[in-house]
Every structure is written in C-alpha cells, then in structure tokens.
N, C-alpha and C positions, 0 to 999 in steps of 0.2 A: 054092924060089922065093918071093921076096917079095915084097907086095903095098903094101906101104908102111904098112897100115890096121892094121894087129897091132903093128906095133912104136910102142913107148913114146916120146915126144917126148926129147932128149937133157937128162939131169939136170942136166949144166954151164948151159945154159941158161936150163932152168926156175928152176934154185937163185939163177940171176943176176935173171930176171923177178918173181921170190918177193920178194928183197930188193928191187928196185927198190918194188913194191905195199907193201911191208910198209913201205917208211919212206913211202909217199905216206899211209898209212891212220894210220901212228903216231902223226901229228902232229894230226890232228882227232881221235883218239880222246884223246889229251890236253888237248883245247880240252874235249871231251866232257864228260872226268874232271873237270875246273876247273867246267865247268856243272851238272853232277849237283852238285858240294860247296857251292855258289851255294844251291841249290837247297834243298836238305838243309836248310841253313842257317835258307833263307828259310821252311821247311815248305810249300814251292811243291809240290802232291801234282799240279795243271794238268802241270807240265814233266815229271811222275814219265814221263807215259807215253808222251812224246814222247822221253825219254831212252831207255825200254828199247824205243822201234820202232829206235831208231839203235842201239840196242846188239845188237839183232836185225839189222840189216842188217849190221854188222860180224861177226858173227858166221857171216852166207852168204857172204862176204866170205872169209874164214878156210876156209869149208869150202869152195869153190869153188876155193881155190890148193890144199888138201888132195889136190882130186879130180883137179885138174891132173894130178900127176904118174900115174898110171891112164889120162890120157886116151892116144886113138892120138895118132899124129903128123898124120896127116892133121884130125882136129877139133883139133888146139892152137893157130892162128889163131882161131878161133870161139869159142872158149874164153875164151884172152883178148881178145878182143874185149868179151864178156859181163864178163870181171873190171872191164875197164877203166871200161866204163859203169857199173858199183856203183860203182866205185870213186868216180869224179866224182859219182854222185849221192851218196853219201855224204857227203864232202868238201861237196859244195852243200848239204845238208842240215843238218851242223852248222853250217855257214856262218850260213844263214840262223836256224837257231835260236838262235845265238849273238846275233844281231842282233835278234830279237825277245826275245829274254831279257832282253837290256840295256835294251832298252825301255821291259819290263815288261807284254810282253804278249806270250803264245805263243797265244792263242789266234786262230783265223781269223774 
C-alpha cells in the first residue's frame, strides 16, 4: 500500500524542471562572470564580497535542484516553490548589482 509520501517525485519531470532553473540561473551567472572580470580588473576588492554572497546563493541554488530529486512527491511543489524564489532573488540580485557596478558604486 502506498502512501504517496515515500515515493520519489518522477525524474522525467524533475530532469525537465532542472533544465528549465538551470538556463533561468545560467544566464545571470554569466552577467556574474562578466562582473567578477570587471572587477578583477578594476582591483574593486568592495564588489569581491558581494560577488561571492551570489556565488554562494548559486551555489544553494545547485544544491537545492541536487536535493530535489531525494525529495517525496508529496514536498516537490514546496520545494520548488523555495527553488523558484532563489532563484528570482538571484536573478534580482545580480540584476541590481550589475546596475550599481556600472555606476560605480556597490556599496549601500
């Protein structure tokens, strides 16, 4: 007898939801990459630590769709619910640092 709670969410799907997050996250971790070399550049050491909290939030980001597949069926709405809001915050994150970068000011 099944309960719904043990079994694993279906891989076809998750492997479809994985790739859907994984190109929404690609493309600011590539604005990222452009910002860190900016950076580098500038010997900007201000942006160093704002770069590795995003590189940090990408990083739970990564392990979060990791853990996905592990989760029951019944928590994999909830789950991705949680991915989805990193994921935006993310995304708004480089956004915004991108736009104080260019400014020339990251700091608040």
């Amino acid at each position: 007898m099944s309960t719904g709670q043990s079994q694993p969410a279906s891989s076809h799907s998750l492997d479809q939801y994985k790739a859907e997050i994984a190109s929404h996250v690609r493309d600011a971790e590539t604005r990222l990459g452009e910002f860190e070399a900016k950076a580098r550049e500038k010997g900007a050491k201000a942006e160093a630590s704002t770069i590795n909290d995003l590189k940090a939030a990408k990083q739970n980001i990564d392990r979060k769709l990791q853990d996905l597949k592990a989760t029951t069926a019944v928590n994999v709405s909830r789950a991705k619910a949680e991915i989805n809001t990193d994921v935006a915050q993310f995304k708004a994150a480089v956004s915004d640092f991108g736009a104080k970068f260019k400014s020339g000011s990251t700091r608040k």
